[in-house]
C-alpha positions in Angstrom: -4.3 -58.3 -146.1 -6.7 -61.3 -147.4 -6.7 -62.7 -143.6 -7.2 -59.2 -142.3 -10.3 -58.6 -144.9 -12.1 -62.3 -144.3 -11.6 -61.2 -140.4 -13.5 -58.1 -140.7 -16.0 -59.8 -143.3 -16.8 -62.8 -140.5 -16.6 -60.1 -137.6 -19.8 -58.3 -139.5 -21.6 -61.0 -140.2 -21.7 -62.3 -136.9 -22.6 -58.9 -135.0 -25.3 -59.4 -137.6 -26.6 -62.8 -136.0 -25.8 -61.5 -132.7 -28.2 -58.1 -132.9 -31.1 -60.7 -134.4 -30.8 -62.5 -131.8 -30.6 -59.9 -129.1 -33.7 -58.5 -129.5 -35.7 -58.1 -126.6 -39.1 -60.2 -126.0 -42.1 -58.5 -125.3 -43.4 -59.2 -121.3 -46.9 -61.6 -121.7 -48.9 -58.3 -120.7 -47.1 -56.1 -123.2 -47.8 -58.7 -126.0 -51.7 -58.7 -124.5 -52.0 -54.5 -125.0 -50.6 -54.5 -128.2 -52.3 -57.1 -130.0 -55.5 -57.1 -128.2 -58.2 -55.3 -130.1 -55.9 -54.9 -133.2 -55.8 -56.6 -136.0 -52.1 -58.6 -137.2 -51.1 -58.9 -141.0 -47.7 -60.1 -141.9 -46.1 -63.3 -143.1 -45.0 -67.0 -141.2 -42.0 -68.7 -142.9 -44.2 -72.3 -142.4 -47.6 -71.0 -143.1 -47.2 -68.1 -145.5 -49.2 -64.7 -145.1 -52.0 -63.9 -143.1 -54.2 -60.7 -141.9 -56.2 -62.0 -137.7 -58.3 -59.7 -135.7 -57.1 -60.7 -131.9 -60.4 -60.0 -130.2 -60.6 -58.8 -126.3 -61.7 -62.4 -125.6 -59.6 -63.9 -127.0 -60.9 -64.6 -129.8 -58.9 -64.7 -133.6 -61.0 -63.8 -136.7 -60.0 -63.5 -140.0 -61.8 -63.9 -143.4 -62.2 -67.9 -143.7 -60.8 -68.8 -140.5 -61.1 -68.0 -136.6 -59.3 -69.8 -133.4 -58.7 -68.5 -130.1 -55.2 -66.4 -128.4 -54.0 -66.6 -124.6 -50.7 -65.3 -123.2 -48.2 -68.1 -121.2 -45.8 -66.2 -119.8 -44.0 -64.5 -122.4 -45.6 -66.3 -125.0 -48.8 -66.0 -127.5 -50.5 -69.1 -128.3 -52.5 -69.6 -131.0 -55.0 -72.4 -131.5 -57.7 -72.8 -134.4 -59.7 -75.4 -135.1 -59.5 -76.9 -132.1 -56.2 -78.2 -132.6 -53.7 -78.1 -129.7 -51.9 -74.5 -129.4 -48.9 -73.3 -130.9 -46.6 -70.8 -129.2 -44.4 -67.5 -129.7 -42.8 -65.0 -127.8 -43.2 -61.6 -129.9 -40.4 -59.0 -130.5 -42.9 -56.1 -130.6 -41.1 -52.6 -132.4 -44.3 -49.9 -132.3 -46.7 -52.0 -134.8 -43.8 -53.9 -136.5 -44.0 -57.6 -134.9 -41.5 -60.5 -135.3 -42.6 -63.7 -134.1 -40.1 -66.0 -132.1 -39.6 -69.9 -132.5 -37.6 -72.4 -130.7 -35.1 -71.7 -133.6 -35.2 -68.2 -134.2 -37.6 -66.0 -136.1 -40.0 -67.8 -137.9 -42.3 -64.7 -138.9 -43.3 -60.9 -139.0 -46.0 -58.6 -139.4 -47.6 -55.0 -138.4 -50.3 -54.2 -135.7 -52.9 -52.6 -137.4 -55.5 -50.5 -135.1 -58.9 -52.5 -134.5 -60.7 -54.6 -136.8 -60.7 -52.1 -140.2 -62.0 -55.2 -142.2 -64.7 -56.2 -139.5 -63.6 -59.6 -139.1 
């Protein structure tokens, strides 16, 4: 019975892992429509929280900070400050947003309509 439990317990938890990581990536054009002309808020494991305007020109704003956004391929890059860019692909669930590393999730956030804080 204590085999047959731990069985079903490990079964679980890896369907678990397995649905995380089966999500679906968002195509480089549908990352562009959703983000572009929105503003982002969520939170980055390595960075902490954060709340961008993604301009139509690529352009990030925020409160103390700006940089610039492109799309390679499936992936959004990010660069501020002139420092070289860094890239995701985007799991993209109506505004939720989960942001996709070389080692899994590494963030997540909503899509907020436009620029409400005029960044």
């Amino acid at each position: 019975m204590a085999r047959t439990i731990s069985f079903l317990v490990l079964c679980v938890g890896v369907s678990s892992i397995s649905s995380a990581n089966a999500q679906t990536t968002s195509s480089g054009a549908g990352i562009a429509a959703a983000i572009s002309g929105n503003t982002v808020k969520g939170t980055m494991a390595a960075s902490g929280g954060f709340e961008e305007f993604f301009a139509v020109d690529g352009q990030i704003r925020s409160s103390d900070y700006s940089g610039s956004w492109t799309i390679d391929g499936k992936r959004l890059c990010l660069s501020y400050d002139g420092d070289p860019a860094s890239c995701w692909e985007l799991v993209i669930d109506g505004a939720n947003v989960t942001w996709i590393g070389r080692y899994g999730e590494e963030g997540s956030g909503i899509i907020i309509p436009g620029n409400p804080k005029g960044f």
